[in-house]
mmCIF file of the N, C-alpha and C atoms, coordinates in Angstrom:
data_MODEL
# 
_entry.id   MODEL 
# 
loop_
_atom_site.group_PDB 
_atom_site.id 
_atom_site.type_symbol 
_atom_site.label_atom_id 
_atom_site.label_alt_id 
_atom_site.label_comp_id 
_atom_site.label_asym_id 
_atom_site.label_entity_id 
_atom_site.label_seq_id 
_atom_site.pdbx_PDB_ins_code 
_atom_site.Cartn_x 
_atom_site.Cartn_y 
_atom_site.Cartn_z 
_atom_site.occupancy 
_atom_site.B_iso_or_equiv 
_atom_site.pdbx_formal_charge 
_atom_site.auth_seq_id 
_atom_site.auth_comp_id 
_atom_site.auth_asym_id 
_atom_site.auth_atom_id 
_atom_site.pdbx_PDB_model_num 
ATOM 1   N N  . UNK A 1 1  ? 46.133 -158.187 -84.967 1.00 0.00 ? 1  UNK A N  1 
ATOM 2   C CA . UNK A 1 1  ? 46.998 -157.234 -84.303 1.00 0.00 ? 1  UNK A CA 1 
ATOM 3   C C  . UNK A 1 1  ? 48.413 -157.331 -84.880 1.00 0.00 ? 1  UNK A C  1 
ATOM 4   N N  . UNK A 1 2  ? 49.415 -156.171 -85.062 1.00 0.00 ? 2  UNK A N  1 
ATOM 5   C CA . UNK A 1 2  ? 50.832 -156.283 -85.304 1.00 0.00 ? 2  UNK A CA 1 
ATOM 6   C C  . UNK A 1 2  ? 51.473 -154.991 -84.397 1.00 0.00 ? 2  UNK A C  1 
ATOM 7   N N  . UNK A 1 3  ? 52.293 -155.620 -84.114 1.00 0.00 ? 3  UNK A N  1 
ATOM 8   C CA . UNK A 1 3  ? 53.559 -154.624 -83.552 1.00 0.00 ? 3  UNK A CA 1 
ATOM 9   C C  . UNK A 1 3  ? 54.685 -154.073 -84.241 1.00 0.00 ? 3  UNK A C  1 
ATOM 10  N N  . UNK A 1 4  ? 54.708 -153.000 -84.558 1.00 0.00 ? 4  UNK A N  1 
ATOM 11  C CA . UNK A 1 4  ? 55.852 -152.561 -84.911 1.00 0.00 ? 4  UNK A CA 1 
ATOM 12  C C  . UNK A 1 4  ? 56.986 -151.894 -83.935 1.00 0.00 ? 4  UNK A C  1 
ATOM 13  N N  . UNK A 1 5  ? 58.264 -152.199 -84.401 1.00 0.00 ? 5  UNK A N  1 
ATOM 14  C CA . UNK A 1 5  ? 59.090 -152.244 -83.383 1.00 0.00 ? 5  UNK A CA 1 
ATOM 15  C C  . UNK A 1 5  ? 60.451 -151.315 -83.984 1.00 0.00 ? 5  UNK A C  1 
ATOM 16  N N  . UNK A 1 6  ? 60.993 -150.610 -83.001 1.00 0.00 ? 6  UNK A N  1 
ATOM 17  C CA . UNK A 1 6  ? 62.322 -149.703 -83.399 1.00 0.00 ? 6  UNK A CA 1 
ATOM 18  C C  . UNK A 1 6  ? 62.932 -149.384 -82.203 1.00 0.00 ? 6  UNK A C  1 
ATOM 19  N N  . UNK A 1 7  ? 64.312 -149.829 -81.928 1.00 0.00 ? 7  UNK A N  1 
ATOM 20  C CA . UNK A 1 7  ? 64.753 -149.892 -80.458 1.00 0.00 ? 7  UNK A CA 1 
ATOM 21  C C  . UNK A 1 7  ? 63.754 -150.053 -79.849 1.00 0.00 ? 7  UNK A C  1 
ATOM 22  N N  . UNK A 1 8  ? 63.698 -149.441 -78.421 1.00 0.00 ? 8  UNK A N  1 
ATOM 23  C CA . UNK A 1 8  ? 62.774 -148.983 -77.082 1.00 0.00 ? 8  UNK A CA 1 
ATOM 24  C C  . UNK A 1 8  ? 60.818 -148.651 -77.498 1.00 0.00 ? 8  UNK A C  1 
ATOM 25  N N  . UNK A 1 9  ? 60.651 -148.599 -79.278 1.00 0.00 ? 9  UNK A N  1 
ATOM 26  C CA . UNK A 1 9  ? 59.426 -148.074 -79.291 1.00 0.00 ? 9  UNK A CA 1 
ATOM 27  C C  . UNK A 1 9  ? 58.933 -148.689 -80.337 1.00 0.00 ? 9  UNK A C  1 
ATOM 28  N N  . UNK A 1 10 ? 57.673 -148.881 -79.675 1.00 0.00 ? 10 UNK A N  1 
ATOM 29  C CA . UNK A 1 10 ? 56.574 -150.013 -80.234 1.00 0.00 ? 10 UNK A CA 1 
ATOM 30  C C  . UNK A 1 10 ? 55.687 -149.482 -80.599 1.00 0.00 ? 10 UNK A C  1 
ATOM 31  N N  . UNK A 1 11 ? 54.778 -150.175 -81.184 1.00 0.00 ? 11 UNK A N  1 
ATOM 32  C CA . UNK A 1 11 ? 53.198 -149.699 -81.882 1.00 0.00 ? 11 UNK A CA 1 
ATOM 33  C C  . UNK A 1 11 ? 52.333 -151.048 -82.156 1.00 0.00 ? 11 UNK A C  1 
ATOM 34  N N  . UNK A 1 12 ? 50.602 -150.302 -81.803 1.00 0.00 ? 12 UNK A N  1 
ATOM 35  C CA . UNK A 1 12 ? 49.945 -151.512 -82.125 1.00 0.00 ? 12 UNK A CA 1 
ATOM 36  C C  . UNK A 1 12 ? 49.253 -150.968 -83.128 1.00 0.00 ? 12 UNK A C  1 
ATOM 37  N N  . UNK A 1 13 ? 48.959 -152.029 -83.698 1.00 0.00 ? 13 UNK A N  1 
ATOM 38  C CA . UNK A 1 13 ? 48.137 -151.861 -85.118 1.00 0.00 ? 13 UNK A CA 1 
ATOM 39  C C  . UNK A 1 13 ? 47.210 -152.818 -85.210 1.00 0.00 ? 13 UNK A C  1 
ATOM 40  N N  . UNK A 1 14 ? 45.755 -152.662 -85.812 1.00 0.00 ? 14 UNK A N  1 
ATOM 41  C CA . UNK A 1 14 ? 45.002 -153.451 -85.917 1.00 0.00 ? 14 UNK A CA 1 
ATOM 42  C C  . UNK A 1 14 ? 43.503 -153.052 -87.085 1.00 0.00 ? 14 UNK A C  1 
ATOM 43  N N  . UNK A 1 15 ? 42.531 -154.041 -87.072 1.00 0.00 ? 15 UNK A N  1 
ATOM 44  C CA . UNK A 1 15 ? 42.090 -153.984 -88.052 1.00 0.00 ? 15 UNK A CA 1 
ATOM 45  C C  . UNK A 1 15 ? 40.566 -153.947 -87.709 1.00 0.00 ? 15 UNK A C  1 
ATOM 46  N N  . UNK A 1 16 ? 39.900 -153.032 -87.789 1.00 0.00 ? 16 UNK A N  1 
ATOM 47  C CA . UNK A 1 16 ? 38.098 -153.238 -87.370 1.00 0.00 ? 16 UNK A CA 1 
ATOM 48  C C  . UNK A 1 16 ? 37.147 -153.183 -88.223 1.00 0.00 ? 16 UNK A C  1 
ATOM 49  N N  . UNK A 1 17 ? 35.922 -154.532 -88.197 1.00 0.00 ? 17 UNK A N  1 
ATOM 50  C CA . UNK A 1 17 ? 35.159 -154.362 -89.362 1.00 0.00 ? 17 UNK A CA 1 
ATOM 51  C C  . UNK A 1 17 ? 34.161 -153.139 -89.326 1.00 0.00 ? 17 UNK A C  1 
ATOM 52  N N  . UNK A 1 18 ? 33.670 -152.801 -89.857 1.00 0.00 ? 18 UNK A N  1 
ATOM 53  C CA . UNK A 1 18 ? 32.111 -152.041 -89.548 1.00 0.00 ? 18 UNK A CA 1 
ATOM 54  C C  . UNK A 1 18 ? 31.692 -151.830 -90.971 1.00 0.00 ? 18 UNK A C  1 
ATOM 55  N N  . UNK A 1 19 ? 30.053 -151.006 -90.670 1.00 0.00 ? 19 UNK A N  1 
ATOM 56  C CA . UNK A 1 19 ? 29.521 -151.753 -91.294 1.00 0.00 ? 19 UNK A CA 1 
ATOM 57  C C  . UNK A 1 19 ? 30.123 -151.027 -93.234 1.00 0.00 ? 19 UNK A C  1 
ATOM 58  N N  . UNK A 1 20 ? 30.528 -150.451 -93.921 1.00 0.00 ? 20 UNK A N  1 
ATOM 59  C CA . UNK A 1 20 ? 31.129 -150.627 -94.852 1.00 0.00 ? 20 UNK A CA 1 
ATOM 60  C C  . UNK A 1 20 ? 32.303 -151.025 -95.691 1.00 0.00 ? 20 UNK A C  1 
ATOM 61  N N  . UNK A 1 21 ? 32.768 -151.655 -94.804 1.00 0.00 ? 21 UNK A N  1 
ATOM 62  C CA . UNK A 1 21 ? 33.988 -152.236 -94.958 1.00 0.00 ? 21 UNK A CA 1 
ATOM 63  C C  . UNK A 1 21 ? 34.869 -152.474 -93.628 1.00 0.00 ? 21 UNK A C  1 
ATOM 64  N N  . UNK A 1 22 ? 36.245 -151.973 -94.064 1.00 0.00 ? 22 UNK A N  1 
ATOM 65  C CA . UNK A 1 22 ? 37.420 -152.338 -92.890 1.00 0.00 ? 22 UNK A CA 1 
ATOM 66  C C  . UNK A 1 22 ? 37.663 -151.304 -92.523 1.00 0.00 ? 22 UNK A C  1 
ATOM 67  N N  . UNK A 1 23 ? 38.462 -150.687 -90.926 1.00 0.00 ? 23 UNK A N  1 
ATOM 68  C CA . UNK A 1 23 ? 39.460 -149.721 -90.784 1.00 0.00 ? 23 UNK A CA 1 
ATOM 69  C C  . UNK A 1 23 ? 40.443 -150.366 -89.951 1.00 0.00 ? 23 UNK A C  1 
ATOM 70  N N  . UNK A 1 24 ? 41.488 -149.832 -90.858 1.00 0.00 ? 24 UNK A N  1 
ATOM 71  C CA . UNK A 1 24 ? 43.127 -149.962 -90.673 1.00 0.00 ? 24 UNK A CA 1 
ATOM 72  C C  . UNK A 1 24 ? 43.361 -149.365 -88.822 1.00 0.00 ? 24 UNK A C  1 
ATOM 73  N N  . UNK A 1 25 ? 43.701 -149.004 -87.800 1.00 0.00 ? 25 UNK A N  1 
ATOM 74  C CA . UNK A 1 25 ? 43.723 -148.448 -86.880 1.00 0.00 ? 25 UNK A CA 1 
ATOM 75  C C  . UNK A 1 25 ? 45.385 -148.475 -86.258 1.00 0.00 ? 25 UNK A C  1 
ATOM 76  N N  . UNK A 1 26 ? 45.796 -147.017 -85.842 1.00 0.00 ? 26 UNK A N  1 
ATOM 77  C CA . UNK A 1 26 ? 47.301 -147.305 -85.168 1.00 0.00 ? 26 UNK A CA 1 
ATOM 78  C C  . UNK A 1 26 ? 46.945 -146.620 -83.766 1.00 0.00 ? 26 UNK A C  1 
ATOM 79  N N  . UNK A 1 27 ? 46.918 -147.251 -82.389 1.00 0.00 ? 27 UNK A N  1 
ATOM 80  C CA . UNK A 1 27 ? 46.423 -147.072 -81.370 1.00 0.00 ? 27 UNK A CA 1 
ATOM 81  C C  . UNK A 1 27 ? 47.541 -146.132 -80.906 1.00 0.00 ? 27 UNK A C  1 
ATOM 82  N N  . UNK A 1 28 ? 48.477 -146.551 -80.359 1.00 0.00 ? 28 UNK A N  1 
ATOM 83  C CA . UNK A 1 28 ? 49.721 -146.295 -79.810 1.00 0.00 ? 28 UNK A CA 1 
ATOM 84  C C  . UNK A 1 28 ? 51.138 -146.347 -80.102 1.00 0.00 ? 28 UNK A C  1 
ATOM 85  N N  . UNK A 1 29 ? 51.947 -145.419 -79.549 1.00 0.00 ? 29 UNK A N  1 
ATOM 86  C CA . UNK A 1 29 ? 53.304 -146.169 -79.526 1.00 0.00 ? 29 UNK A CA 1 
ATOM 87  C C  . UNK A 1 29 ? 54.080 -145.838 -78.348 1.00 0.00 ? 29 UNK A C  1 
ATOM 88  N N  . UNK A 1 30 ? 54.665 -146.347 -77.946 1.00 0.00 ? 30 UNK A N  1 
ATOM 89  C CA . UNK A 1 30 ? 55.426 -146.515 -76.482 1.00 0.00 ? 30 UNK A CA 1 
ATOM 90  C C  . UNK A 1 30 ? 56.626 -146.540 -76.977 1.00 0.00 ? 30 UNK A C  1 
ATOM 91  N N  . UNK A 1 31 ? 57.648 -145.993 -75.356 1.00 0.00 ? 31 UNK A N  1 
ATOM 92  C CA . UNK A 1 31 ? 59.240 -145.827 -75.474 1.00 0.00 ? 31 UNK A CA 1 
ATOM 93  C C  . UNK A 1 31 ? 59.133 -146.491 -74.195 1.00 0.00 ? 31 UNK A C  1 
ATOM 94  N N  . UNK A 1 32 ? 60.421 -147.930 -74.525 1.00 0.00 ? 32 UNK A N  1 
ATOM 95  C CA . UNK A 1 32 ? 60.169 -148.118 -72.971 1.00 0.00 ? 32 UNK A CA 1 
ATOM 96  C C  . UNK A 1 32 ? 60.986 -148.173 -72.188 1.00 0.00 ? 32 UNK A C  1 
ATOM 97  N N  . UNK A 1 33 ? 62.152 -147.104 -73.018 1.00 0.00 ? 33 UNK A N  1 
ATOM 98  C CA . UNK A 1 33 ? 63.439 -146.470 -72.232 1.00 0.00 ? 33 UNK A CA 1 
ATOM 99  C C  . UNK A 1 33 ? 63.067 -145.492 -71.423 1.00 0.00 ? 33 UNK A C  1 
ATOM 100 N N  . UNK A 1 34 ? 61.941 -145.116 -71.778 1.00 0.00 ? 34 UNK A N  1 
ATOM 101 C CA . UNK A 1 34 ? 61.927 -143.668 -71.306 1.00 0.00 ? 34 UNK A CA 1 
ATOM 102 C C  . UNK A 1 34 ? 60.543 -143.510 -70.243 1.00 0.00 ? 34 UNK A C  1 
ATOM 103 N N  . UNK A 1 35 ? 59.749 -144.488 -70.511 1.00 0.00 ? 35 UNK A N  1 
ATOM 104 C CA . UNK A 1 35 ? 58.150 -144.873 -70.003 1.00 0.00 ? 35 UNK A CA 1 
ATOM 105 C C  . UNK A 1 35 ? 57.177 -143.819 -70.960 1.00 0.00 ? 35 UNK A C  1 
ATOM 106 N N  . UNK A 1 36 ? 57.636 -143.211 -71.711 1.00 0.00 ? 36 UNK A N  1 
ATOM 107 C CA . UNK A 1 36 ? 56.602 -142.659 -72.359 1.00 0.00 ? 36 UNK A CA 1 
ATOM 108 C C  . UNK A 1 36 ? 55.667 -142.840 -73.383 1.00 0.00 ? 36 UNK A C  1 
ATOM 109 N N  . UNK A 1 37 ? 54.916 -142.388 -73.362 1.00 0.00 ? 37 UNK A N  1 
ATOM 110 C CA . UNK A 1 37 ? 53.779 -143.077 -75.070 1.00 0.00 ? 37 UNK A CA 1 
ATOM 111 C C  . UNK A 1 37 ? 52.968 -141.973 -74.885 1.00 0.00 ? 37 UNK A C  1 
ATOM 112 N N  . UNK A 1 38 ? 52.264 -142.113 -76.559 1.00 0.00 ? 38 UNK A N  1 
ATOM 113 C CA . UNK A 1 38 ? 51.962 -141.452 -77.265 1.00 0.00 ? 38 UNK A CA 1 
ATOM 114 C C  . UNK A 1 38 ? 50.973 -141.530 -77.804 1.00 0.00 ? 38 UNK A C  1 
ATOM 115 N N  . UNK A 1 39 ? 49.447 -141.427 -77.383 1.00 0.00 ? 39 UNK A N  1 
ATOM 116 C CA . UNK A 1 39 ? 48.749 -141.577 -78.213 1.00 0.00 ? 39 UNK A CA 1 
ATOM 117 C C  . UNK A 1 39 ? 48.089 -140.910 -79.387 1.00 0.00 ? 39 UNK A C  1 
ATOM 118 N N  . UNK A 1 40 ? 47.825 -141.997 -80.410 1.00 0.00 ? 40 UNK A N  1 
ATOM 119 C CA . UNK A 1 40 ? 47.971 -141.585 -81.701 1.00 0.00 ? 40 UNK A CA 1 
ATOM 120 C C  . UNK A 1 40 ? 46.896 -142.551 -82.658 1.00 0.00 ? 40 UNK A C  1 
ATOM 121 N N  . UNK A 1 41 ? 46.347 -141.990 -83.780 1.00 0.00 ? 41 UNK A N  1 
ATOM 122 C CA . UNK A 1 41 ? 44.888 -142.711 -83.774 1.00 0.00 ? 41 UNK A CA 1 
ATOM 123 C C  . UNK A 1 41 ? 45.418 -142.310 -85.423 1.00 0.00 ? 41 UNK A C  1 
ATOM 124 N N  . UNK A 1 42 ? 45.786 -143.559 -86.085 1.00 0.00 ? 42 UNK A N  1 
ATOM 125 C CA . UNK A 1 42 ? 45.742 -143.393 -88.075 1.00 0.00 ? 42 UNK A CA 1 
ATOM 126 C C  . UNK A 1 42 ? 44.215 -144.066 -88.463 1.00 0.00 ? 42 UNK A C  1 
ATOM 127 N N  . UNK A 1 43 ? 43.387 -143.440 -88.517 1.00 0.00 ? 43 UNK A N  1 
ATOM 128 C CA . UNK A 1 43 ? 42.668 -144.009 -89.343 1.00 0.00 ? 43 UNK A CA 1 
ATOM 129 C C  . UNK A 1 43 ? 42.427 -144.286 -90.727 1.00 0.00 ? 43 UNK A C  1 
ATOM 130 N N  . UNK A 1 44 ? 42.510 -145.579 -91.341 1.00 0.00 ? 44 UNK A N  1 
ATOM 131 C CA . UNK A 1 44 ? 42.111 -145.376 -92.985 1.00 0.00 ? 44 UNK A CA 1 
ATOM 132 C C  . UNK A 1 44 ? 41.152 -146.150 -93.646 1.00 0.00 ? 44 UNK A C  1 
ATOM 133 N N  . UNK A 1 45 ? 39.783 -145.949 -93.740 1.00 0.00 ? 45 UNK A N  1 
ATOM 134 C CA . UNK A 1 45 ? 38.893 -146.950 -94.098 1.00 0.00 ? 45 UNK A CA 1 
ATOM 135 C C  . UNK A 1 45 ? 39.241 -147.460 -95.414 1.00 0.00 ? 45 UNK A C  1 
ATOM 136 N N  . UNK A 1 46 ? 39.056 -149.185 -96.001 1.00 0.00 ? 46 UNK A N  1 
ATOM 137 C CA . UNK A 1 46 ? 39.175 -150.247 -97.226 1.00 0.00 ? 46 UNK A CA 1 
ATOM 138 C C  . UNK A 1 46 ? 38.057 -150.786 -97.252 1.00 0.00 ? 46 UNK A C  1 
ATOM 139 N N  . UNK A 1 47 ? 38.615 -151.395 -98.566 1.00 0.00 ? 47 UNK A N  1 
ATOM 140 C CA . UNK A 1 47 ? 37.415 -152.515 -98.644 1.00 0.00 ? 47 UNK A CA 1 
ATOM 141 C C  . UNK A 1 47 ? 37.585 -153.716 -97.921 1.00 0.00 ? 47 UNK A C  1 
ATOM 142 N N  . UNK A 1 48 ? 39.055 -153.878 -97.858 1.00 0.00 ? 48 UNK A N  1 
ATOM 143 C CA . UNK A 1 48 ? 39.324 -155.683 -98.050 1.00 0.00 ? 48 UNK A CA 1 
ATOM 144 C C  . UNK A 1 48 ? 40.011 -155.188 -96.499 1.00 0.00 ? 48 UNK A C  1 
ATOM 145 N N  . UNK A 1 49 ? 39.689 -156.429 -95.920 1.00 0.00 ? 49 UNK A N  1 
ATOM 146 C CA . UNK A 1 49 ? 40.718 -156.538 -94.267 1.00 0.00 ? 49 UNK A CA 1 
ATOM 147 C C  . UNK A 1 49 ? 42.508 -156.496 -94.955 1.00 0.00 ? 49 UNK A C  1 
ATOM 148 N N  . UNK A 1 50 ? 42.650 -157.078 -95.878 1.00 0.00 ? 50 UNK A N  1 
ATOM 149 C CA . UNK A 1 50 ? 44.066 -156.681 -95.945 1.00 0.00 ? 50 UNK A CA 1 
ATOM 150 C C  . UNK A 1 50 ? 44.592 -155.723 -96.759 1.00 0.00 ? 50 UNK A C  1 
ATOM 151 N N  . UNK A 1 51 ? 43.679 -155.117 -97.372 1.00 0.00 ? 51 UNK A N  1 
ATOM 152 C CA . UNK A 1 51 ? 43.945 -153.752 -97.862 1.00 0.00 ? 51 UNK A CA 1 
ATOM 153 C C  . UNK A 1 51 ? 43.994 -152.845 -96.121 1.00 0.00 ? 51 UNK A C  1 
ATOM 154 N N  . UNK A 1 52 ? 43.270 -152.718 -95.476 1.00 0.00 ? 52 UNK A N  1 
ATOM 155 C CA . UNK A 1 52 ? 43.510 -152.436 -94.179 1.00 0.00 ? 52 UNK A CA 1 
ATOM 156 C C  . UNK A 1 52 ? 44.630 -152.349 -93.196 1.00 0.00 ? 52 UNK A C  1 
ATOM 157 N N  . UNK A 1 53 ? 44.593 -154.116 -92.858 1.00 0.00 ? 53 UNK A N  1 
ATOM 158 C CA . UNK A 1 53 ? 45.987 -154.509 -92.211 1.00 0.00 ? 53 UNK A CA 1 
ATOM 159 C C  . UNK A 1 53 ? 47.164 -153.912 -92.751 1.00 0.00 ? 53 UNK A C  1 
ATOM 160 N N  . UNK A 1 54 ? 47.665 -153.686 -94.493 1.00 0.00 ? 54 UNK A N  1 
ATOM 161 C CA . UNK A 1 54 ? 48.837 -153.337 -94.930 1.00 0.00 ? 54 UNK A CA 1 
ATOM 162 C C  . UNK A 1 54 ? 48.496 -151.851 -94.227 1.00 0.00 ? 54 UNK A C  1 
ATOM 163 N N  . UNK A 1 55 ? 47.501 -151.253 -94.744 1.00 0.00 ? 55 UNK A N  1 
ATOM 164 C CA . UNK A 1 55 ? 47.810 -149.676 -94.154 1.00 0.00 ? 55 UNK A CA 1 
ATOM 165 C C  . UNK A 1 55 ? 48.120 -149.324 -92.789 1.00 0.00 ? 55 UNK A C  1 
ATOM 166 N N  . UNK A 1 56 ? 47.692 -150.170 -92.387 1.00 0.00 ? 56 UNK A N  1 
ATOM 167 C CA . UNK A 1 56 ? 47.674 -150.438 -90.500 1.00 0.00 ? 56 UNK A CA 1 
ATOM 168 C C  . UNK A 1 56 ? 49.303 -150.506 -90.167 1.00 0.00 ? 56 UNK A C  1 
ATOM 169 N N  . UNK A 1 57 ? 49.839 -151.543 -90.693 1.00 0.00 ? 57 UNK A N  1 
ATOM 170 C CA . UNK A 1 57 ? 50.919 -152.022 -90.731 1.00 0.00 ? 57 UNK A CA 1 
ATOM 171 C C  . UNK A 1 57 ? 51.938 -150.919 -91.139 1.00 0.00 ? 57 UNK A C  1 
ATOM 172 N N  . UNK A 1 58 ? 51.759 -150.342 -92.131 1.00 0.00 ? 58 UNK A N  1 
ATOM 173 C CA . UNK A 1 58 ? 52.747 -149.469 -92.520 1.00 0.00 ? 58 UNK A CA 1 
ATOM 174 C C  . UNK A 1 58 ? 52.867 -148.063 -91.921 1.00 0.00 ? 58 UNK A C  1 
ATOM 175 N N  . UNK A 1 59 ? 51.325 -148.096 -91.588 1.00 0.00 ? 59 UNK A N  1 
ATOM 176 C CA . UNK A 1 59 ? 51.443 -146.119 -90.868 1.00 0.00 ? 59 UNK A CA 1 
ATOM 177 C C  . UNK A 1 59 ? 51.963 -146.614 -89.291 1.00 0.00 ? 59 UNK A C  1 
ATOM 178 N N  . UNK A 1 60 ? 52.112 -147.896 -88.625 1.00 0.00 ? 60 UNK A N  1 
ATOM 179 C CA . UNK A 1 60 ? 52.480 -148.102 -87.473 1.00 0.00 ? 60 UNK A CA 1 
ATOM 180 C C  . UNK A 1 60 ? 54.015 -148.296 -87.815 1.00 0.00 ? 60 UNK A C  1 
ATOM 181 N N  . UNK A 1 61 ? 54.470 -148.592 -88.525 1.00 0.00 ? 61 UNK A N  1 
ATOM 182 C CA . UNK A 1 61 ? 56.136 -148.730 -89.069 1.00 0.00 ? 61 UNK A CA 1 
ATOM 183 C C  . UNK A 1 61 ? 56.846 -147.206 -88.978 1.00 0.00 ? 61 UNK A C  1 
ATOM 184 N N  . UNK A 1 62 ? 55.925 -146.313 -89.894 1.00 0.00 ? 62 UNK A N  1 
ATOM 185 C CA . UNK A 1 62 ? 56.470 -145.053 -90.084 1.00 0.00 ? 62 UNK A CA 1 
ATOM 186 C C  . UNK A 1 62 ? 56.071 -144.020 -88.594 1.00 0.00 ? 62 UNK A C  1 
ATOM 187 N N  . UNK A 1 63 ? 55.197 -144.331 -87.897 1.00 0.00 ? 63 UNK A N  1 
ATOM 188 C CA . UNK A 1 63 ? 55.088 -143.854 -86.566 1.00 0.00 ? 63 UNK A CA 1 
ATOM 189 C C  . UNK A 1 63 ? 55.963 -144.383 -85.784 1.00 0.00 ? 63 UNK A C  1 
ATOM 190 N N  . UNK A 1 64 ? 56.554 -145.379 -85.656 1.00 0.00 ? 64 UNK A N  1 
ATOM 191 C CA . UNK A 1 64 ? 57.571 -145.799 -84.499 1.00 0.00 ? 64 UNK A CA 1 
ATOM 192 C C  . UNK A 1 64 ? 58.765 -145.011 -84.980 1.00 0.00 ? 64 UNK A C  1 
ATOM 193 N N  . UNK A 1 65 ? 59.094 -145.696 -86.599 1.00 0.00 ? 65 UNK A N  1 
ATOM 194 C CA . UNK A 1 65 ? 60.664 -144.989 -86.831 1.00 0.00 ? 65 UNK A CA 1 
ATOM 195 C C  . UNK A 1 65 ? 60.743 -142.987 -86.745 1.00 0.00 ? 65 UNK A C  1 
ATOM 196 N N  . UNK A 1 66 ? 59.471 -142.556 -87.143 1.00 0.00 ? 66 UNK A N  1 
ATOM 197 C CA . UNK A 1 66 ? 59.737 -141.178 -86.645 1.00 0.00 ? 66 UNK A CA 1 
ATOM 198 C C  . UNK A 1 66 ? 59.864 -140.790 -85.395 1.00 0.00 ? 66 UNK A C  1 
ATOM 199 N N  . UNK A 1 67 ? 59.126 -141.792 -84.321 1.00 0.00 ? 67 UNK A N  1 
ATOM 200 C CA . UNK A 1 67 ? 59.329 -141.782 -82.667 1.00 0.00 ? 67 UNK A CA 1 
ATOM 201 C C  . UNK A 1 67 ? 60.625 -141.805 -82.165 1.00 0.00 ? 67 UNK A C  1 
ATOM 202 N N  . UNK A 1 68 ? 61.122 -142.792 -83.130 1.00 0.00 ? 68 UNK A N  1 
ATOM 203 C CA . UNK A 1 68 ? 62.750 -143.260 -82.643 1.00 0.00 ? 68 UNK A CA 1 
ATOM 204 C C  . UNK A 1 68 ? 63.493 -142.241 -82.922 1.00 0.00 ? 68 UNK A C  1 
ATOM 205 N N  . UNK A 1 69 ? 63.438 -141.700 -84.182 1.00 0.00 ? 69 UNK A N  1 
ATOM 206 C CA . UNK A 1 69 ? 64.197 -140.762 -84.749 1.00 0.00 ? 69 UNK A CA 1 
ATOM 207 C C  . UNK A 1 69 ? 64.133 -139.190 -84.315 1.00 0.00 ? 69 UNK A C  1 
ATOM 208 N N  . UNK A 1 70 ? 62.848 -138.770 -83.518 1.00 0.00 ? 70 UNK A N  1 
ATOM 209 C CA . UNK A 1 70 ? 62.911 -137.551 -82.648 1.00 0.00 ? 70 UNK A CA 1 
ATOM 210 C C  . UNK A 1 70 ? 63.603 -138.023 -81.372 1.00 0.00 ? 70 UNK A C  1 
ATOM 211 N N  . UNK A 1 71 ? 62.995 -138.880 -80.924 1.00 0.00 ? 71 UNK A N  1 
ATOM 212 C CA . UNK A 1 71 ? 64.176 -139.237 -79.525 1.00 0.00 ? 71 UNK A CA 1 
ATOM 213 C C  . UNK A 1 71 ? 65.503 -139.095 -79.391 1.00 0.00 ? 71 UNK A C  1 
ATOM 214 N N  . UNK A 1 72 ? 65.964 -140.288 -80.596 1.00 0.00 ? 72 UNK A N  1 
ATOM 215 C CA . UNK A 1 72 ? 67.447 -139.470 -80.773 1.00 0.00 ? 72 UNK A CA 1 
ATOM 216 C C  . UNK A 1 72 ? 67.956 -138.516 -80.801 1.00 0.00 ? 72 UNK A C  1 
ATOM 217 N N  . UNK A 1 73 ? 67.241 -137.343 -81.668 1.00 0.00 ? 73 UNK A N  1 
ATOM 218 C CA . UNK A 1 73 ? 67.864 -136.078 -81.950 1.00 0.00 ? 73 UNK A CA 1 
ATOM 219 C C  . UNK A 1 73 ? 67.337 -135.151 -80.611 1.00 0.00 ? 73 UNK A C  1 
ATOM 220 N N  . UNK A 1 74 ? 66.333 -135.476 -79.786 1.00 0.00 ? 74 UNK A N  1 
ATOM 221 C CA . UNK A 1 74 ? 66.377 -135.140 -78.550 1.00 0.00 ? 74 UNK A CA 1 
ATOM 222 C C  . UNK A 1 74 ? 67.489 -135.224 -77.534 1.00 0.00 ? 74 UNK A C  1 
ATOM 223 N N  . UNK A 1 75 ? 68.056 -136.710 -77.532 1.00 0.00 ? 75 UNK A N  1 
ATOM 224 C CA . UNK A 1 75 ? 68.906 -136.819 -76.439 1.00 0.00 ? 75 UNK A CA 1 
ATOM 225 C C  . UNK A 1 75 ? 69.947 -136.795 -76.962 1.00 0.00 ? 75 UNK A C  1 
ATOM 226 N N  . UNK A 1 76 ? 70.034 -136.327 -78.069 1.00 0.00 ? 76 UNK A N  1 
ATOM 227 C CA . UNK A 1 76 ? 71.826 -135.863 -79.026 1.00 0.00 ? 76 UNK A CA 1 
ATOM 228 C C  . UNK A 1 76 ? 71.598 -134.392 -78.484 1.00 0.00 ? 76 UNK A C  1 
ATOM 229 N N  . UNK A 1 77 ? 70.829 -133.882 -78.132 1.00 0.00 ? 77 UNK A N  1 
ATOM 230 C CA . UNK A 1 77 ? 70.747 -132.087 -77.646 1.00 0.00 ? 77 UNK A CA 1 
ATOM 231 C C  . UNK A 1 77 ? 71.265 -131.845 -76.112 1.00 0.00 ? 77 UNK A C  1 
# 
């Protein structure tokens, strides 16, 4: 499992075997200024668990900071 984190909003990320390999998975992300979340499902099947985890890892990075970054320009309106 990893969390990615940006102010108030988080994300989980994680990694599932089956049966041809790995998938990368981004479940959620939460604001917890605001109580809201978002669900949201990246799937990307690999070969290798950490060919996985990195993709996991990174599409949960770029989902929080775009979360953060509409919020802002929300409550700048």
């Amino acid at each position: 499992m990893y969390f990615a984190r940006d102010g108030s909003a988080s994300a989980l990320a994680g990694v599932q075997l089956y049966a041809l390999g790995f998938v990368g998975v981004v479940r959620f992300v939460v604001d917890s200024n605001s109580k809201s979340a978002l669900r949201h499902e990246c799937v990307r099947h690999r070969d290798t668990r950490e060919e996985a985890l990195d993709d996991a890892r990174a599409d949960a990075q770029e989902l929080v900071r775009r979360w953060a970054e509409e919020r802002v320009h929300i409550d700048d309106l």
